[in-house]
C-alpha positions as CSV (number, residue, x, y, z in Angstrom):
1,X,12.4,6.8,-6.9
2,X,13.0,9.3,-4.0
3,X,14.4,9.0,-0.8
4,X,10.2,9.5,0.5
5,X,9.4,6.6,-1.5
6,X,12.0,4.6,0.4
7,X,11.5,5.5,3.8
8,X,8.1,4.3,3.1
9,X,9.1,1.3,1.8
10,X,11.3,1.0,5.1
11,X,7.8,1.1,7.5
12,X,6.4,-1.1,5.2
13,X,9.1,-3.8,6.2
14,X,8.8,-2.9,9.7
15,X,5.0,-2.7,9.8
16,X,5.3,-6.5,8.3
17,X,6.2,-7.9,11.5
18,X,5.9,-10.2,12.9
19,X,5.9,-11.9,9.5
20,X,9.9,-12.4,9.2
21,X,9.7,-13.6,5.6
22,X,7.4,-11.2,4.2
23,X,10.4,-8.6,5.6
24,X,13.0,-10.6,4.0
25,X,11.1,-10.2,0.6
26,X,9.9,-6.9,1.1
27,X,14.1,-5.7,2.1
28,X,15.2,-8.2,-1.1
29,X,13.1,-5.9,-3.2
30,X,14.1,-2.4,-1.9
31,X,17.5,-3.2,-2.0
32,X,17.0,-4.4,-5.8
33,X,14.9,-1.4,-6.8
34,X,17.4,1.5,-5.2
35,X,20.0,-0.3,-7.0
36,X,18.3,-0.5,-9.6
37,X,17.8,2.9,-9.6
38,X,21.2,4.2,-9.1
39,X,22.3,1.7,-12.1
40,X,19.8,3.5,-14.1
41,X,19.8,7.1,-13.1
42,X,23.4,7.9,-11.7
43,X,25.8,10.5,-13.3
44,X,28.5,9.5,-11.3
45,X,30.5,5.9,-13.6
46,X,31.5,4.5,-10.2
47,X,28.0,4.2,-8.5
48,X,26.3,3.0,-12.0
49,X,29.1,0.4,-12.1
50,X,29.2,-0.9,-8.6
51,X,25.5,-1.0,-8.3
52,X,25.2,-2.9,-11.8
53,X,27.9,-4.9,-10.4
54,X,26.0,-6.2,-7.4
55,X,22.8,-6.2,-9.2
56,X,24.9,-9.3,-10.8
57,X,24.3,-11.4,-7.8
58,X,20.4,-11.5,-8.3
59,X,21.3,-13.7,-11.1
60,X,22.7,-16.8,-8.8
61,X,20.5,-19.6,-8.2
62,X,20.9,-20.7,-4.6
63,X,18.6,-21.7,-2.1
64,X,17.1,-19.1,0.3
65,X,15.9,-20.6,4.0
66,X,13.8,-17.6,4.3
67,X,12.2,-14.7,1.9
């Protein structure tokens, strides 16, 4: 993953509109991959732990409203 690959990833969630929970999803996901990928691919022990760390919270079961 590269910062491109992102940014498109971005106008994807903005070209979703007006479809709010298809850019919920499609934001739930980015955010999950570039953690993801700093969890996986950082040399720095602080960003690998904080981004495993809040990878964490994809593991609570709680309703969502929208996405």
């Amino acid at each position: 993953m590269d910062v491109s690959h992102v940014r498109q990833r971005v106008q994807a969630i903005a070209d979703a509109a007006p479809d709010y929970e298809a850019q919920h999803g499609l934001e739930d996901d980015l955010f999950t991959d570039v953690l993801a990928s700093i969890a996986m691919t950082s040399t720095d022990p602080l960003a690998k732990a904080l981004a495993g760390a809040a990878l964490e919270a994809r593991e609570i079961d709680f309703q969502r409203l929208a996405a």
